[in-house]
C-alpha positions as CSV (number, residue, x, y, z in Angstrom):
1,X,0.0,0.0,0.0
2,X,1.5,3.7,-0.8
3,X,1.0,6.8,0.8
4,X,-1.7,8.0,-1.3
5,X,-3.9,5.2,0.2
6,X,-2.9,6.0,3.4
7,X,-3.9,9.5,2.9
8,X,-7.5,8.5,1.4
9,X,-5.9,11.0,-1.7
10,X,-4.7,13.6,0.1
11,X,-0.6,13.8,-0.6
12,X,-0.1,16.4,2.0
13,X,-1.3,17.1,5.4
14,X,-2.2,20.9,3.6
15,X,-4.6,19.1,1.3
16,X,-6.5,17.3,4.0
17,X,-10.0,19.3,5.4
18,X,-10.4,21.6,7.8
19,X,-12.2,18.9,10.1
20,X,-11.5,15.2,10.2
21,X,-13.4,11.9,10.7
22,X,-11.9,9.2,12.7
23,X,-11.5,7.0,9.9
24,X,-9.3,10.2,7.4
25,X,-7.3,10.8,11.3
26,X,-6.7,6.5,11.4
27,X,-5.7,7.0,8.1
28,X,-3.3,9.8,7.9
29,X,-1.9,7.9,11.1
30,X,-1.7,4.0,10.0
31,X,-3.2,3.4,13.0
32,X,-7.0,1.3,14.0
33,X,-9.7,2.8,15.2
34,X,-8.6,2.2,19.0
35,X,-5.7,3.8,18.9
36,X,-7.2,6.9,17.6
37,X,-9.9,6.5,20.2
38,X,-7.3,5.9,23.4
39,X,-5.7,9.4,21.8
40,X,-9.1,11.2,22.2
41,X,-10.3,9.5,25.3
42,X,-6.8,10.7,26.8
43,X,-6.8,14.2,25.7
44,X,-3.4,13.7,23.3
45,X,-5.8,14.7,20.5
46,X,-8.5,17.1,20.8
47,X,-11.8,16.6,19.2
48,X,-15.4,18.2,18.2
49,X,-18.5,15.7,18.9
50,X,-21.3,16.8,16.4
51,X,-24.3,14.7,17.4
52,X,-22.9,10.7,17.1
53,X,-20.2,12.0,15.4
54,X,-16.4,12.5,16.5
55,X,-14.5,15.1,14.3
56,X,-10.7,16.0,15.0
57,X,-9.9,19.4,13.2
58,X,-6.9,20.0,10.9
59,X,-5.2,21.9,13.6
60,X,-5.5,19.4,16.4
61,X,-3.8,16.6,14.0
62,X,-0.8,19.2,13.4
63,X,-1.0,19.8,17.3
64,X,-0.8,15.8,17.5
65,X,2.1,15.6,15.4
66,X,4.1,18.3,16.2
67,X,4.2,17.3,19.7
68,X,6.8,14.8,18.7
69,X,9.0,17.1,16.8
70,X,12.1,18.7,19.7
């Protein structure tokens, strides 16, 4: 599987939406739908609920990520 799959399409983190699904943050991530969970749940990555529905916005992935960068 390449990167493009990985990304749903989307080559860069730039070209991804404004607000995420859990299935686009597992994705971007290569990770299952637990982990992603265990990061909300424990407040690494921030999230929107919108009725049933858990979005994570652009900015709280980059937050994510960035937190690993020294």
């Amino acid at each position: 599987m390449n990167s493009a799959n990985n990304f749903r399409g989307y080559r860069e983190l730039s070209d991804l939406p404004l607000v995420l699904c859990v299935y686009d943050v597992q994705a971007v991530l290569g990770v299952g739908r637990k982990t992603v969970d265990a990061l909300i749940h424990s407040g690494q990555l921030k999230s929107i609920r919108a009725r049933s529905r858990i979005l994570i916005p652009k900015a709280a992935l980059i937050e994510y990520l960035n937190s690993f960068v020294a």
